[in-house]
N, C-alpha and C positions, 0 to 999 in steps of 0.2 A: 504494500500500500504506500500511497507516494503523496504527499501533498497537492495540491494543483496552483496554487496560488498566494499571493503571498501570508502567509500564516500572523494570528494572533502571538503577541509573545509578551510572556508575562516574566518577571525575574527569576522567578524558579527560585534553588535551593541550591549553596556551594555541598549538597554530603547529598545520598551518598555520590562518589564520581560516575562518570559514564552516564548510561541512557537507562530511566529508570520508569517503569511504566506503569502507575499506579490505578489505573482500572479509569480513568477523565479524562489523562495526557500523558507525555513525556517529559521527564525533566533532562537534562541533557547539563554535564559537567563538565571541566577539563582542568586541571591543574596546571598553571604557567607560570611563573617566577617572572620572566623578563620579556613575556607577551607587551604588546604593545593594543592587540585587538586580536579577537578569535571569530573567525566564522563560521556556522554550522551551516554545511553543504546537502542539498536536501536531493536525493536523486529517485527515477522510475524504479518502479517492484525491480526490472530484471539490473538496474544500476546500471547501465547504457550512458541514459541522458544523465547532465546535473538538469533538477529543476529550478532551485531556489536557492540563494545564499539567505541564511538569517544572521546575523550578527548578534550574542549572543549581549546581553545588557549588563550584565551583574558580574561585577568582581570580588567577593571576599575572599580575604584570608590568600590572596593570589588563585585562587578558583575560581575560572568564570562560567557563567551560569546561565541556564533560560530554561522558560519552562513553556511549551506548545501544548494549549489545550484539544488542539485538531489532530497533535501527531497519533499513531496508532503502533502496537506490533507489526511487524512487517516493513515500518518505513527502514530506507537505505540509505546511509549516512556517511559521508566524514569530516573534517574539518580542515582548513586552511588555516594558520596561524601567524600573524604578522608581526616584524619584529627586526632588529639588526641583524645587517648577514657580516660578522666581523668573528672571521676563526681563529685569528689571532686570540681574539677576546674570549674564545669559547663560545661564540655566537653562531648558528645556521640557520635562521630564520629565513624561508624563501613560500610566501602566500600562492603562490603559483603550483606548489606540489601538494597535493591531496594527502593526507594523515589519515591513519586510523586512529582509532579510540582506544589507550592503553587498555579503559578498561570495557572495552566493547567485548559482549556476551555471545556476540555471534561474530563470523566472517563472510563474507558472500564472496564466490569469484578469487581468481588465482592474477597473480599479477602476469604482463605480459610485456618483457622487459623491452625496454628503449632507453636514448642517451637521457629522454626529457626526466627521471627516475632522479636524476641527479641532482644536488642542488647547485651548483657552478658547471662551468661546461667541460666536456671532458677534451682531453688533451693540452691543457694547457699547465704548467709545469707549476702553477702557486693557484692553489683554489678559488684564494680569498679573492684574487685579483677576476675571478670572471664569474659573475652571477647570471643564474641560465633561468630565464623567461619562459621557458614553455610549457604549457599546463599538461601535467603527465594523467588526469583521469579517467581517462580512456580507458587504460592499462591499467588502475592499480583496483587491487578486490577493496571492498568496501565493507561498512558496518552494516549489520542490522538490530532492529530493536525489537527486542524478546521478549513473552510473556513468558513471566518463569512457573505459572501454575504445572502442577506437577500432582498426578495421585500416588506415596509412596504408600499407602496404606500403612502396613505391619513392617516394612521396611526396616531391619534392625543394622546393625554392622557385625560380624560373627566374631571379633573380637578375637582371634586366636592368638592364645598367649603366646608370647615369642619362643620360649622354648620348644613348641609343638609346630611353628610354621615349617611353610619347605616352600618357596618361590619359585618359580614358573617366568622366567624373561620369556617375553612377546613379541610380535610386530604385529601394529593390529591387521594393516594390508596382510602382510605378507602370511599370516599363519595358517588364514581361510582361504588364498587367492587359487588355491591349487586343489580344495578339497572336495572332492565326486560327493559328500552329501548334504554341504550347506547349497542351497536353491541358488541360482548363477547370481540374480541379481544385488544377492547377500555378500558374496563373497567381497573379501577386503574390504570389510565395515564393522562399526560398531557392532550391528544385528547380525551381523554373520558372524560373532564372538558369542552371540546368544543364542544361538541356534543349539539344538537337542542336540547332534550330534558330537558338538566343541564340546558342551557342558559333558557329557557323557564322558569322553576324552579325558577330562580334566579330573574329573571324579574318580572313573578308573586308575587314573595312574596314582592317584593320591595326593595331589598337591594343594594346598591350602590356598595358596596367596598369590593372586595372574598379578604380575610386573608388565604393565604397559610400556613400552619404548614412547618416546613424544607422542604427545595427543595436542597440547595447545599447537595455535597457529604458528605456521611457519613456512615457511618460501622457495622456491627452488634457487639456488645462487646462480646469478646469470654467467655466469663462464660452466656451470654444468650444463643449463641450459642450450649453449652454445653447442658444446659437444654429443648432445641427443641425451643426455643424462639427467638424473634428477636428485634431491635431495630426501633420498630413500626413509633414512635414519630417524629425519624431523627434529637435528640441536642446530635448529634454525628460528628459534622462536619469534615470535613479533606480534604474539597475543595472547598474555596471559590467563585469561578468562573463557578466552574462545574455544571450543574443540576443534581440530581442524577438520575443516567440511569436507577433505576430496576420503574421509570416510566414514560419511553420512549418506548412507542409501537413501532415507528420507526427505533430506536436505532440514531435517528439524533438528534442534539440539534436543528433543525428549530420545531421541533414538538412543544417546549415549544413557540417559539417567536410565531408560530402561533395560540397559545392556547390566547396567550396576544393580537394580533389582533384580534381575535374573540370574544374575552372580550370586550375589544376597542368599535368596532361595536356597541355591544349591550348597550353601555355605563355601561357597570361595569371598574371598578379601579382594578387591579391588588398591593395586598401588600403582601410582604416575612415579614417570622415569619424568623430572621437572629439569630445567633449562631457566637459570634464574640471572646465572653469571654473566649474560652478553644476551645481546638481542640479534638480530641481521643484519644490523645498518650497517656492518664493517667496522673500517676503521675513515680517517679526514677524507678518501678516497670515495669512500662506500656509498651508496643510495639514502634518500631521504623518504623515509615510508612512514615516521611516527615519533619516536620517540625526540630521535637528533630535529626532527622538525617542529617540536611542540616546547620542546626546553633541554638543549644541549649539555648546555653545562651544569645544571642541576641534576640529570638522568644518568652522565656518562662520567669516568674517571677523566680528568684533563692530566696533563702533565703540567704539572703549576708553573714553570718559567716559560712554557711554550704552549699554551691551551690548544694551539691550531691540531696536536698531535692527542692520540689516548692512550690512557695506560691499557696494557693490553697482559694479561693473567690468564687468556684464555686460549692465547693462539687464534683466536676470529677477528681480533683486529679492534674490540673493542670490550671494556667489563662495565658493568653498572657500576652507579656510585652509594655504596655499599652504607656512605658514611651521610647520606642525605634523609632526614627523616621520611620526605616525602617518599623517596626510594624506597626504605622499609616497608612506609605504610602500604604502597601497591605490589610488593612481597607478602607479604602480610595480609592482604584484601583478597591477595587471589590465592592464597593458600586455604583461608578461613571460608573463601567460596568454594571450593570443589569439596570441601568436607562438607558444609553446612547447605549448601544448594544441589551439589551432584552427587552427595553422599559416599566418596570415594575414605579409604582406610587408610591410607597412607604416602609416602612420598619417599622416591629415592633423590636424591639432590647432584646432582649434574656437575662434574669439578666444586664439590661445596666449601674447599680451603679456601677460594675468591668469594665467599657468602662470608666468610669469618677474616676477613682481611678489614684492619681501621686504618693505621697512615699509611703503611706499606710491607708488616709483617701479620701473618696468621698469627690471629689472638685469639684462645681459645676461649674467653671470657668477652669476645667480640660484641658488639650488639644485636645482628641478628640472632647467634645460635642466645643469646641472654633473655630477650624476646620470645623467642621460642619456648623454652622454658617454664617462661613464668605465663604463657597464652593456656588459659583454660580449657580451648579448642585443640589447639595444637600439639600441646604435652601429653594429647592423651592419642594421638595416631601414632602409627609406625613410623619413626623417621631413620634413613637410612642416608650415609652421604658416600660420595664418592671422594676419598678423604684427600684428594691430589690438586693441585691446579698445574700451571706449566712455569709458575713465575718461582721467585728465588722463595727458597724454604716453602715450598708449597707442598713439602710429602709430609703427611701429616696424620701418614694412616696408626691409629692406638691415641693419638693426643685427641679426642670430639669428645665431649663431657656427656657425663650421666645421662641416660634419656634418649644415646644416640647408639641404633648399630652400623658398621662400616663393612664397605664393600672388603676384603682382605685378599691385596691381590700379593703377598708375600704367601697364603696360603696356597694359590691359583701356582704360584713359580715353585713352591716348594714338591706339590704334587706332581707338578708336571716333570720335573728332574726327576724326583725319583724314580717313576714310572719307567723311565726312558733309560734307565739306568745309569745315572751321574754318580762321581761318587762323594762322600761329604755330608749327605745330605738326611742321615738318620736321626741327628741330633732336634734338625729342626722341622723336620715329620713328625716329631713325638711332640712339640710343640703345638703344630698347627694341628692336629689330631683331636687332641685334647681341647679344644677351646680357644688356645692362645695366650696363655696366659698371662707370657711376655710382652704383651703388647696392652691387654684389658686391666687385668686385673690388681695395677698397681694405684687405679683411678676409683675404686671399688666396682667397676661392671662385672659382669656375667657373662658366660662363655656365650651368649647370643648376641653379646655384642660385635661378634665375627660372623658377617655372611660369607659363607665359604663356596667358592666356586670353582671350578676347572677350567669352564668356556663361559663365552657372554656375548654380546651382539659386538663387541670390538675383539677383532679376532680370526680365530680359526674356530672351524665346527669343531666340536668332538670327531667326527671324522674324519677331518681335515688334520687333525692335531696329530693322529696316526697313521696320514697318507701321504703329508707330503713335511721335507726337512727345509723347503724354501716356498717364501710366499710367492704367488703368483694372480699378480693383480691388472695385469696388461689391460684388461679389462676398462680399469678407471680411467684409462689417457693418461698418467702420469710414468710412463716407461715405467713400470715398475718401482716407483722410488718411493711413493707412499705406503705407509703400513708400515708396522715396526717389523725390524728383521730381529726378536728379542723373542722367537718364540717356543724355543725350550719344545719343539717338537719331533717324532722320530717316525718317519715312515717306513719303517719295517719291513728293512727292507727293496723297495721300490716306491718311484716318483708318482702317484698320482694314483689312477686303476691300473688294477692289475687284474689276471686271470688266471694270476697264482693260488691254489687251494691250501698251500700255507701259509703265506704273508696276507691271505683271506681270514684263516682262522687267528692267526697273530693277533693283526689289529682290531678283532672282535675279543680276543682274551683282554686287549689293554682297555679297548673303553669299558669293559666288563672291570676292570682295576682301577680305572678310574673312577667311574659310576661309584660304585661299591666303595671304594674308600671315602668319597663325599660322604655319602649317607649312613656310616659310620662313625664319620668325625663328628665332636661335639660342638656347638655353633649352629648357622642358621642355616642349611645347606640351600642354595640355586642352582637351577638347569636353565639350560637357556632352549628353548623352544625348538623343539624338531628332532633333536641331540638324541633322546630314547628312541627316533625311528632313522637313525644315520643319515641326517639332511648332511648336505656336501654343499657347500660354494667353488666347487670346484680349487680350491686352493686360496681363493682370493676372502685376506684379512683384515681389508677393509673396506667390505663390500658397502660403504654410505651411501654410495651413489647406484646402487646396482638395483633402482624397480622392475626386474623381474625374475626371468625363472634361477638365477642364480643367488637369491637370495628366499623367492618364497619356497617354504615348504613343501615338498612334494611328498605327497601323499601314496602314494604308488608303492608302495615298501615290498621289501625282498621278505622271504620268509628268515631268513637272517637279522630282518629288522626287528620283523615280530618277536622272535626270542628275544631281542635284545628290550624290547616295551616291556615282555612279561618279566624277563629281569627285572628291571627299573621296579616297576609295582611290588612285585616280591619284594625286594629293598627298603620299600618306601614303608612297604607294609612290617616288617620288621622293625623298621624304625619305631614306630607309631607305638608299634604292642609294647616296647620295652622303654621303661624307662631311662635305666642304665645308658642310654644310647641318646638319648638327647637331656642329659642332667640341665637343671635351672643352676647350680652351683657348679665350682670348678674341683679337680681331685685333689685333694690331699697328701696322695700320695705316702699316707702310713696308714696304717691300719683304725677301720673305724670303731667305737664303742659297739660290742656287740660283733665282730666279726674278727676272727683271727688272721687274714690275711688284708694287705694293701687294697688300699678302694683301684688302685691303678697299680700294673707291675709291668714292666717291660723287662723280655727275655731274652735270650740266644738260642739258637739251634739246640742247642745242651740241656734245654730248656731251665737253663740255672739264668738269676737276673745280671741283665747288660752292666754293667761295673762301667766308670768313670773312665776308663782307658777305651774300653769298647767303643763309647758314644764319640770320645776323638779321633777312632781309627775311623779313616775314607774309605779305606776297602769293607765295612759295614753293609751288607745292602738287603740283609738278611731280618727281622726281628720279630716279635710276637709279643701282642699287645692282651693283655689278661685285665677283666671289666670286672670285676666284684659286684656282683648282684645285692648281697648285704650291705656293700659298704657307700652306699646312698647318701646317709645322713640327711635323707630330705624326706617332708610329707607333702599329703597330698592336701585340697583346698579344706581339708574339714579337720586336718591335725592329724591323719593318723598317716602313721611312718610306712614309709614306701622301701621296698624291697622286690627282687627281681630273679631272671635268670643270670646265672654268672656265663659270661663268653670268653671266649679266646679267638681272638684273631692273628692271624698268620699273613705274613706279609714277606713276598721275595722278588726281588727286584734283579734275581742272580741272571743270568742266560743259561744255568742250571741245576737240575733240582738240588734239592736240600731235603735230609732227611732231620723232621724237628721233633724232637722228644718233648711229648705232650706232659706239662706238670702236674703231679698231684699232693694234692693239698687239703685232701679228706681221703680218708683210708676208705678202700674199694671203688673213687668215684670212677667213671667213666666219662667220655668226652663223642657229642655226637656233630659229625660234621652235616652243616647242615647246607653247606654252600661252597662251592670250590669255583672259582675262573676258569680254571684248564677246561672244566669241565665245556661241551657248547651248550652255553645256555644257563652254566654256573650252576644247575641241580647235579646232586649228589643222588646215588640209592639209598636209602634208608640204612645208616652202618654206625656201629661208634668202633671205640678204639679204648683200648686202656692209657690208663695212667701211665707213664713211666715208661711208656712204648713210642716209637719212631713214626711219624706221618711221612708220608712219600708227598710231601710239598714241592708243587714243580716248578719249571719253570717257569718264571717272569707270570706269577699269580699269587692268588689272596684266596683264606681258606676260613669261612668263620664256624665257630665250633660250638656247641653247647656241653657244659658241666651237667652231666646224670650221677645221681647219686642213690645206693639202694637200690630197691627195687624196679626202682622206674617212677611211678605214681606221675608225678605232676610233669615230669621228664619226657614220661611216654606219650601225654596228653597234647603235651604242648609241640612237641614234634610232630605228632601226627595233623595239628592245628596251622603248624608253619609252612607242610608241604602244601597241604591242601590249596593254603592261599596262591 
C-alpha cells in the first residue's frame, strides 16, 4: 500500500525508532546526530516508483520524527538524509542516495548494483574531493512497514539446559534446497525449515538447538556480483531487525515466527548466527546504503587523526562504534526484538572480541558484554560468541565472563591433529575432552562453557576434512588464495574421490573418530549440517560465495551415509541417556565421596594410569579415558544425587593396533564393548571381555566400553536398551 498524495503529518514520537504501526498510522523515527534535515521517501506497493518525499518535522533528543495518520502496513519506504559531505571530518552525508531504516522490520527487493551506490564518484583518487549526484533508487531494496500481530498461542521457548544441548549449524537456503520431500516451492526458506520432513530429521538425529547461519538482511558485495557469485554465507549485514526476504516463500515476515513455533512444538531451540561487528558499507571506499548515510561518524569506528579512514577489526573494511550509546542501544533493540517479537533462544555472536572492544583493547568488562548481563531479557538466552576478531589481541577465546559459552576452536585443532595422527598432542586431548578446563574454569564456568566442534560452515566438510590435505577453492575467483591453508586435515591417503575400497573404508572409520569423540567430550558439542550424511564441497573451504550445489546439501546419500546418520543418532543417543557424559561440573580428578576410584583416570595400553613422563612423550598417541559412573558428585533438579554407568573409552590414533588391557577395579567386573570404529558402522556383536585381559584395539579407532559387574542385572538391561536404539 503506497500513499497517493501528499500525506497528513503530525510530529509523531522520537521512541520507539523505525516504522511503528499502531492500528491509526505510522510513526516513523530515525536517529541522527549531525542531520541537518531527514526525508521520508514514500514509494509504490512493488517500490519501482518514489511517490512522495515527506520531511519528517520533529527533532528530539537528535531523533527525528513524524507520524502519518494515512500510512498503513505494506507502505515502502526509505529515507534521504541531509547533511555535510566532509570525510575528513567523519562526514558522508549525500540526500541523493536512498537509506534504509536501521531499524526497518522488513526488506523488500535486492539491490542492483551501479557506480550511483556510491556517495563520491568513483575513480577518483581522494573521495572527499568528488561528490556524486545521482539518485541511486532504482537499484537499492527498500523498507516496508509491518504489522507485527502474530498468534503465538502456547508458544513456550524449550529452555534446554546447556549441559543437555547439542547444536545443529545451518544454512537456511542451503539445507532444504536439494531435499526430494520439502514441496519445490519451500525449498530454501524459512517454511521449508518447517516442513515434517526437516523437523523429522532433526528429531531423529537428536539435536536440540538449529544454529541458523545469517538471517538479518544483507547484500550480495558487488565484485561477487560481478563475477556471477553471491554472498552465500549472509556476514553481510545491513539490517538488523529484518529477516532477509530472498528466504521468504511468502514474502511475509510471519513465515519466519512461524518457522520458530514449529521448532517450539517439536522442542528444538531456535539460535541466530548474528553479525553485529560491521555492516556492508565497506570501508571510505565502500557504498552508501544506511548507516554511513544516516550518521557516519556516530555508527562507525573513525580513526581519530584521520576520520576520512575506519578502524577496521573485522577484515570488511569497517567495525561499529562499539563505544556510542546510540550504537549499543540498536544492538541492544535488535537483540531484545528477535527474542521478545520473533521468539528466537539464543544468539551466536559473529567475531564478538570487536562487541567487547572500548579505546582499542578487548575488555572483558566492556560495555556491551556489561549490558548484557545485567539485560533481564538477554541474560536469560543462550549467548555464544565467537571469541576472535582479526585486530591486535583479538584471540580471546576462555577470557568472555560468566553467562557466556564460546565457540572452542583450540578444541576443533586439537581433534583434528590427533585424529590424523600428529604427535604431541595427548596432553591437550585430555584437556579438550574433558571440558577445558584450562581455559573455563579459572573464571568459575562450566564445562559448557566450551562449544566443541570438528567442522563448521568456515571450512572443510567432515568429508572434506578426510578427502582432501589441500584446499581447493578455484571455485571462488581468487586463484586459490583464499581460505586458510591451516587445516590440520588428512586425506587418507588420496586427493579428493577415490574408488578405492580402503581409503573408502579409512575415511569412514575417521569421521566415525571424529563424530564419536565430539559426542563424548564434555562441553557443548556442534555439527555443522549435512556432516552425518557426508555432504562434500568438493574441497572448497571457503565456500561464502558458492549458492549452489557445492554448498547445499544433497540429499541423495550413499548407503555408507546412512550408516554413518545411524551412527550419529546412536551417539547422540548415548549421550542423552548418560549423565557421566555431558556433567554440568568439571572432574576432579580424585576420587569422589562414596566411590573408591577417580571421577576421571586416564591410562596406557598397560592399562596402569599415564604418569607425568607419559603425557610429555610425543610419541603418545595411544590412551584410554575411564568415566566413573559414581563419581558424579552432582544431583538432579529435585536434590537427589545422580549416578550412572561407568565407561571406558579407548582411543588410538597409532597406524597400528594396540592390544589394551582393560582395568579392573571391582573384583569379577567385566567390561562390554559397546561400540568400536573399525567396526563399519561402529556396532559391535553383543560381547564383553574380562578385566585384566587385552582388547584387540585397532587401528586408527575408538572403542567405548561399558563396566558389568555380577551378574549382569542393570548391565544386561541397559545393553540390550543401547543396541536396540
Amino acid at each position: 500500500m503506497a500513499l497517493q498524495s501528499q500525506p497528513i503529518v503530525w510530529p509523531g514520537r522520537p521512541y520507539p525508532l523505525g516504522s511503528t504501526w499502531d492500528g491509526e498510522g505510522v510513526n516513523f523515527a530515525l536517529y541522527s546526530e549531525h542531520a541537518e534535515k531527514v526525508e521520508l521517501c514514500l514509494f509504490d506497493g512493488p517500490g519501482k516508483r518514489e511517490m512522495l518525499r515527506v520531511t519528517l518535522p520533529e527533532q528530539t533528543d537528535m531523533v527525528w520524527h513524524g507520524y502519518l495518520p494515512e500510512a498503513r502496513p505494506g507502505q515502502v519506504y526509505g529515507y534521504r538524509v541531509y547533511g555535510p559531505y566532509a570525510p575528513e571530518q567523519g562526514h558522508r552525508f549525500n540526500h541523493h542516495k536512498l537509506l534504509l531504516d536501521p531499524y526497518g522490520k522488513q526488506v523488500q527487493g535486492t539491490i542492483q548494483w551501479s557506480d550511483a551506490h556510491f556517495g563520491y564518484k568513483l575513480g577518483h583518487k581522494q573521495e572527499d574531493l568528488s561528490f556524486d549526484r545521482r539518485d541511486d533508487a532504482a537499484g537499492m531494496p527498500k523498507n516496508r512497514v509491518i504489522d507485527s500481530a502474530f498468534t503465538w498461542g502456547t508458544d513456550m521457548p524449550p529452555r534446554i539446559p546447556w549441559h543437555e544441548t547439542l547444536i545443529y549449524e545451518l544454512h537456511v537456503k542451503g539445507f532444504t534446497m536439494c531435499h526430494p520431500e520439502v514441496p519445490a516451492h519451500l525449498r530454501g526458506t524459512y517454511a521449508g525449515l518447517a516442513t515434517a520432513p526437516v523437523i523429522e530429521h532433526f528429531t531423529r538425529l537428536g539435536v536440540t538447538s538449529i544454529e541458523l547461519m545469517p538471517v538479518h538482511s544483507f547484500v550480495d558485495d558487488r565484485q561477487l556480483v560481478e563475477r556471477g557469485l553471491r554472498n552465500y554465507w549472509g556476514y553481510n549485514s545491513i539490517g538488523f531487525f529484518a529477516p532477509e526476504p530472498r528466504y521468504l516463500a511468502s514474502g511475509s515476515i510471519t513465515e519466519f515466527k512461524t518457522m520458530v513455533k514449529i521448532l517450539h512444538s517439536a522442542g528444538l531451540e531456535v539460535i541466530l548466527d548474528v553479525v553485529y561487528n560491521h555492516t556492508a558499507e565497506g570501508n571510505h571506499l565502500g557504498p552508501t546504503l544506511s548507516l554511513k548515510g544516516i550518521d557516519n561518524s556516530a555508527y562507525y569506528r573513525l580513526v581519530p587523526d584521520n576520520m576520512r579512514y575506519y578502524k577496521d577489526y573485522t577484515g570488511t573494511g569497517n567495525t561499529l562504534n562499539m563505544q556510542h550509546p546510540r550504537v549499543l542501544q540498536l544492538i541492544m533493540d535488535s537483540l531484545r526484538y528477535w527474542v521478545l517479537e520473533m521468539h528466537v533462544d539464543g544468539f551466536r555472536f559473529d567475531l564478538a572480541a570487536t562487541l567487547a572492544r572500548e579505546l582499542h583493547e578487548v575488555n572483558r568488562l566492556g560495555a556491551f558484554l556489561d549490558i548484557i548481563h545485567q539485560d533481564p531479557v538477554l541474560s536469560q538466552v543462550k549467548l555464544i560468541a565467537e571469541p576472535w576478531d582479526l585486530g591486535e589481541g583479538g584471540y580471546q577465546v576462555g577470557n568472555f565472563p560468566v553467562g557466556w559459552a564460546e565457540w572452542n576452536d583450540r578444541y576443533r585443532d586439537t581433534l583434528r591433529s590427533y585424529w590424523k595422527g600428529d604427535e604431541g598432542c595427548v596432553g591437550d586431548l585430555a584437556y579438550r575432552m574433558t571440558g577445558s578446563s584450562d581455559l573455563y574454569a579459572h573464571s568459575g564456568r562450566r564445562p559448557y562453557a566450551s562449544v566443541n566442534f570438528i567442522t563448521a560452515h568456515d571450512g572443510f566438510t567432515l568429508q572434506d576434512l578426510v578427502s582432501y590435505n589441500e584446499k581447493h577453492n578455484e571455485a571462488n575467483g581468487e586463484n586459490n588464495r583464499d581460505g586458510t591453508d591451516n587445516n590440520r586435515s588428512w586425506n587418507c591417503g588420496a586427493e579428493g574421490p577415490t574408488d578405492s575400497p580402503d581409503i573408502q573404508a579409512l575415511r569412514g572409520k575417521q569421521k566415525r573418530n571424529l563424530l564419536a569423540t565430539l559426542l563424548l567430550s564434555q562441553g557443548v558439542p556442534m555439527i555443522y549440517g549435512g556432516d552425518p550424511i557426508g555432504q562434500t564441497q568438493t574441497g572448497n573451504n571457503n565456500a561464502y560465495c558458492q549458492d549452489n550445489a557445492i554448498s547445499w546439501v544433497n540429499w541423495d546419500v550413499s548407503q555408507q551415509d546412512r550408516d554413518l546418520l545411524a551412527f550419529v543418532q546412536r551417539m547422540i543417543n548415548l549421550r542423552k541417556r548418560h549423565a557421566v557424559l555431558h556433567r554440568r561440573r568439571f572432574f576432579q580428578g580424585r576420587p569422589i565421596k562414596g566411590a573408591n576410584v577417580k571421577d576421571v583416570l586416564w591410562l596406557k595400553p598397560n592399562g596402569q594410569e599415564i604418569s607425568e613422563d607419559d603425557w610429555r612423550d610425543p610419541g603418545v598417541r595411544c590412551l584410554g579415558m575411564f568415566l566413573s559412573g559414581q563419581g558424579l558428585d552432582e544431583t538432579d533438579e529435585r536434590g537427589r544425587k545422580l549416578s550412572d554407568e561407568t565407561f571406558l573409552v579407548l582411543l588410538n590414533a597409532y597406524h597400528e593396533d594396540v592390544p589394551f588391557t582393560l582395568p579392573e577395579f571391582h573384583p569379577g567386573a567385566r567390561w562390554s564393548a559397546w561400540m568400536d570404529t573399525s567396526r563399519e558402522g561402529g556396532l559391535r556383536p553383543a560381547e564383553t571381555h574380562d578385566a585384566s585381559a587385552a582388547y584387540p584395539l585397532q587401528a586408527r579407532s575408538l572403542v567405548v566400553l561399558m563396566e558389568r559387574r555380577g551378574n549382569g542385572g542393570n548391565g544386561k538391561r541397559e545393553e540390550s536398551n543401547e543396541a536396540a536404539s
